[in-house]
C-alpha positions, 0 to 999 in steps of 0.5 A: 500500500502506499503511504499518503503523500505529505502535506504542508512539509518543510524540506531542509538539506543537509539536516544530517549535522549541526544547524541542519539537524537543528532546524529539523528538530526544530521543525518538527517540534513546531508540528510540520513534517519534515523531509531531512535531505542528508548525504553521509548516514550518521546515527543523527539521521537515524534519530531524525528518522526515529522521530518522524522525519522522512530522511532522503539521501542525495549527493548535491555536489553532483550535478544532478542531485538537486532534479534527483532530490525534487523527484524524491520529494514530489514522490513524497509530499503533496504540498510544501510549507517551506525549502531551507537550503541549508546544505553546504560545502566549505573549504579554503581554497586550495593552492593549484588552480585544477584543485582550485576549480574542481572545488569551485566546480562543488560549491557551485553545484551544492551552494546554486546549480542545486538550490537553483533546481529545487526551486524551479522544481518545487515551486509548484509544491510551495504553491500548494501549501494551505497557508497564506504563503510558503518559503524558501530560506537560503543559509548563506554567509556574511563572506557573501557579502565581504569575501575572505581571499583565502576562501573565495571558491566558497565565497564567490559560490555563496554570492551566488546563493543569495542573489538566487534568493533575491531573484526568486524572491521576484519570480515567485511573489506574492505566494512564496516568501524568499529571504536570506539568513547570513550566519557568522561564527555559528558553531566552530569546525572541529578543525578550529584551534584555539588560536583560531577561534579566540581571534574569530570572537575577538572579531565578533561584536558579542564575543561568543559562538552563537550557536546553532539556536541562533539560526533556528530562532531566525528561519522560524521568525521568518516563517511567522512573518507574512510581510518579509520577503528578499530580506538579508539577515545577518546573525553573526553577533555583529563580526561583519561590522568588526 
């Protein structure tokens, strides 16, 4: 028998770790089924799975992950609350220029080519949904907008995510709300010495890790507000001003 389509979900990529497994918690703690887009199994996928969420595996570094993506989703779901591209690839660039470019080539496919394809895809799923409007939440960077030379692969590909953000903002008025979350020092990688990160917070107006509640606090207030759309926010504790 075929289980039921889905109704009013709210898709969010990588939601295997860190702020994504948050914002699906998060999600469905505030009742909305939840479509927990992952690429590498963990046990935090098998406890998203555990608590209702429909987890769907993908690849989004390849080309074609983000059309194989929508189709797992429409073979799921009937309609859709929200899209929260929150997927993301992040390394410094590296030294030789092919290396450089076969990284270019896997940010753009995770960070544009596949947002890019799940938005055209889904639209009409958002379209569907049964409240006033829908959304779609693009987690960029403030490097989006004050880019790091020792990272500009990623930045030049998170550029690219948020001004795809502004433009389905217009393609998809007045029913579908596309805003921009532009995190700063959320959560350290494990890689992030402790040099490394006292001057990160030195730089940082709050002087703390926000933390992945930040984030969450900010998607939600997004959804709740019918009269927001094309918006950047910044939650990085004040870092891009410092």
């Amino acid at each position: 028998m075929t289980a039921p389509l889905l109704h009013d979900a709210v898709l969010i990529t990588g939601a295997g770790r860190r702020v994504g497994l948050h914002l699906a918690e998060r999600m469905m703690a505030l009742g909305h089924p939840v479509l927990a887009h992952y690429r590498t199994p963990t046990d935090d996928v098998e406890r998203l799975r555990a608590a209702g969420a429909v987890c769907l595996h993908g690849d989004l570094a390849d080309p074609d992950g983000g059309l194989r993506l929508a189709g797992a989703v429409r073979a799921v779901a009937g309609s859709l609350r929200a899209v929260i591209h929150n997927a993301s690839a992040f390394a410094a660039t590296a030294a030789g220029t092919e290396d450089a470019l076969r990284q270019l080539d896997v940010f753009h496919a995770v960070h544009v080519r596949a947002p890019f394809a799940l938005n055209r895809e889904l639209a009409p799923l958002l379209g569907a949904c049964s409240a006033r409007r829908a959304d779609i939440v693009h987690i960029t960077d403030i490097y989006a907008d004050n880019p790091n030379p020792a990272f500009d692969a990623y930045c030049a590909s998170k550029a690219g995510l948020q001004n795809l953000a502004l433009s389905f903002a217009k393609r998809l008025a007045p029913k579908v709300k596309v805003n921009v979350v532009q995190p700063g020092p959320i959560l350290f990688k494990e890689w992030h010495g402790p040099e490394a990160r006292a001057r990160v917070l030195s730089e940082t107006l709050l002087g703390e890790e926000g933390g992945v509640e930040a984030i969450g606090m900010a998607v939600e207030s997004i959804l709740q507000n019918h009269y927001q759309t094309g918006a950047v926010i910044a939650v990085d504790g004040g870092r891009r001003l410092a």
